[in-house]
N, C-alpha and C positions, 0 to 999 in steps of 0.2 A: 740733089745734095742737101743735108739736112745740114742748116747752120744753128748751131748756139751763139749766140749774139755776146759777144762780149765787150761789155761798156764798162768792165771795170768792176764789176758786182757779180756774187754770185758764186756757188761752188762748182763749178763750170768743166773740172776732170772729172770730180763723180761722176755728171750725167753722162759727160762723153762717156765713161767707161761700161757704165749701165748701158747706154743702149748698144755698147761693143758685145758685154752679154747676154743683148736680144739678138742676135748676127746683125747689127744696123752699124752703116760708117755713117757718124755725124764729126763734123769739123768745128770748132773753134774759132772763131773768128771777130776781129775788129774790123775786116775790109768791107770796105763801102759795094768794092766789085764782087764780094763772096755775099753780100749779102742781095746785090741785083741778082745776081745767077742762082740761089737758092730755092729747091723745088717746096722746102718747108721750113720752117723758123722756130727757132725756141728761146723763149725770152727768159731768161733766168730771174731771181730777186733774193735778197736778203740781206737785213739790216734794218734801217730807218726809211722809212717810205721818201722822205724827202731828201735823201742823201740818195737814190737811187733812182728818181726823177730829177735830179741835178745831172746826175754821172751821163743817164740816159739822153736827157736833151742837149748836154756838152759834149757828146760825144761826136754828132753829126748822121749818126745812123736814123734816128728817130723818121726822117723827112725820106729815106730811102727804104726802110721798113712800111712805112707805111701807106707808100706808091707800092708797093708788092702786097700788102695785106691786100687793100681798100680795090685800087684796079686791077691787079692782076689773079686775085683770090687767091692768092699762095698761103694755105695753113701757118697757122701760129699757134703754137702753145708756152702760155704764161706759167710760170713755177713760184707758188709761195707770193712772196711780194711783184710777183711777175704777173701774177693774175690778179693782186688789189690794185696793179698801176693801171689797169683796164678800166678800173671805175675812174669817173669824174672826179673823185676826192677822195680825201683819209680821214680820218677822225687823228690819224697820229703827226700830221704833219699841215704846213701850209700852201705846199706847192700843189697845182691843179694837175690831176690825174691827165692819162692819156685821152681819155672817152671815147675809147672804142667801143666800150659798152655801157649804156646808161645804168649809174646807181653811185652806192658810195662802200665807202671801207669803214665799219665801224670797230671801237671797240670791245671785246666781252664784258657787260655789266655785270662790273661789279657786284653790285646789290643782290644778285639773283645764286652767285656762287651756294656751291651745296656745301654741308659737311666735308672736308676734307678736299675739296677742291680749291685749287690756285690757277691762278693766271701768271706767267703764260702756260696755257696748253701744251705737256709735254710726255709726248706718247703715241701710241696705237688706237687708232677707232677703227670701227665699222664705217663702211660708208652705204649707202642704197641711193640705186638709181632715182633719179626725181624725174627722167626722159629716158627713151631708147636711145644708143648713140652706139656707130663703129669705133667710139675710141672706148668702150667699155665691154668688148667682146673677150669673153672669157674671164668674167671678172665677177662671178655671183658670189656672194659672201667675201667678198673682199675684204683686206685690212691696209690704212696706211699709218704712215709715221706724219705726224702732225709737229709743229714746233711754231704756235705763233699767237698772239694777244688780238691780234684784229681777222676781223672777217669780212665779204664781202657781202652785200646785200642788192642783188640783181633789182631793178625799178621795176622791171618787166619776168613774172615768175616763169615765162616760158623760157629765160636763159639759163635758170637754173639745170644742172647737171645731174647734180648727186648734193646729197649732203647728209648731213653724222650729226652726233650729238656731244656737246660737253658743254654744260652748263643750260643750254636749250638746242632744239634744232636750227645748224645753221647753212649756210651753202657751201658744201666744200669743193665747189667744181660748178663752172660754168661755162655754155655752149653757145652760141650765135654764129650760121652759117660757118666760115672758116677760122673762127675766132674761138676757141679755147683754151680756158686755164682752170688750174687745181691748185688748192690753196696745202694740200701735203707734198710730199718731196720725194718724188718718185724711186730718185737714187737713193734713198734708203728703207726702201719701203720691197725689198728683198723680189721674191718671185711676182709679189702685184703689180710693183712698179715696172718691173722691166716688162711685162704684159703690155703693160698699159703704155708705154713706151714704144713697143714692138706694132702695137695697132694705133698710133700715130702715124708711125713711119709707112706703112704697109695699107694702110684702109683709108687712105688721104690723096 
């Protein structure tokens, strides 16, 4: 059973719906017990990085996710602010990441912006592989829908995924054992995202 973790954040029917139009049942859920029984986990995000590690650690689930991540290797995938809660910290906020994966959330500088470009990032990029990965099967020339001012910066470049370009090359996707997130959003990101969705569910 695939749970979308719901702490209260997050556009949480899109993805269900997306991965209903990969043939995948994922559920919805706040329970403690749906989230013990879960064969894979999807952590949703969006908004304020610390208004979504507030939600996330008031919630109660954090301590029961992550006895399923850590000992039992049950997959997870981070969405958007789902996968900067992975790092140890934000540049947007003050509360201390998860750390399930070593690095942090930075801002796009400023300073470096092109002609014509603005922050936040809102749009379509390319992305390319930075590793091999089952959760990128079928996915050459890929496009996603981007929508966000921070990025991740893996400590260790072998967690990088994939990553695109706007304003410089950044990581849009990171991988560690059963630990994955992508900093686009899949449910809007039309036949790639549900791809990429459908080989979560299925290659995991």
């Amino acid at each position: 059973m695939i749970v979308i973790v719901d702490y209260g954040v997050g556009n949480l029917t899109s993805i269900q719906n997306m991965f209903k139009k990969a043939g995948v049942e994922a559920v919805i859920s706040s329970r403690v017990d749906d989230v013990m029984n879960a064969s894979k986990l999807m952590l949703p995000g969006m908004g304020h990085f610390d208004n979504c590690m507030q939600k996330f650690n008031g919630s109660g689930l954090r301590p029961v996710a992550e006895k399923m991540i850590f000992d039992k290797k049950v997959p997870v995938l981070g969405i958007c602010v789902g996968l900067q809660m992975f790092m140890r910290s934000s540049e947007e906020g003050r509360e201390a990441g998860l750390g399930w994966i070593e690095g942090e959330t930075i801002r796009f500088r400023q300073e470096q912006l092109l002609p014509g470009q603005k922050i936040p990032n809102l749009g379509w990029l390319d992305v390319q592989e930075s590793k091999p990965s089952s959760l990128l099967t079928g996915l050459n020339d890929a496009r996603f829908y981007f929508a966000h001012t921070f990025h991740v910066v893996p400590a260790d470049n072998t967690d990088d995924l994939l990553h695109a370009t706007y304003v410089y090359s950044f990581s849009a996707g990171v991988e560690r054992n059963n630990i994955m997130g992508v900093q686009f959003h899949p449910e809007k990101s039309h036949r790639f995202g549900m791809q990429l969705l459908k080989n979560f569910a299925e290659n995991y």
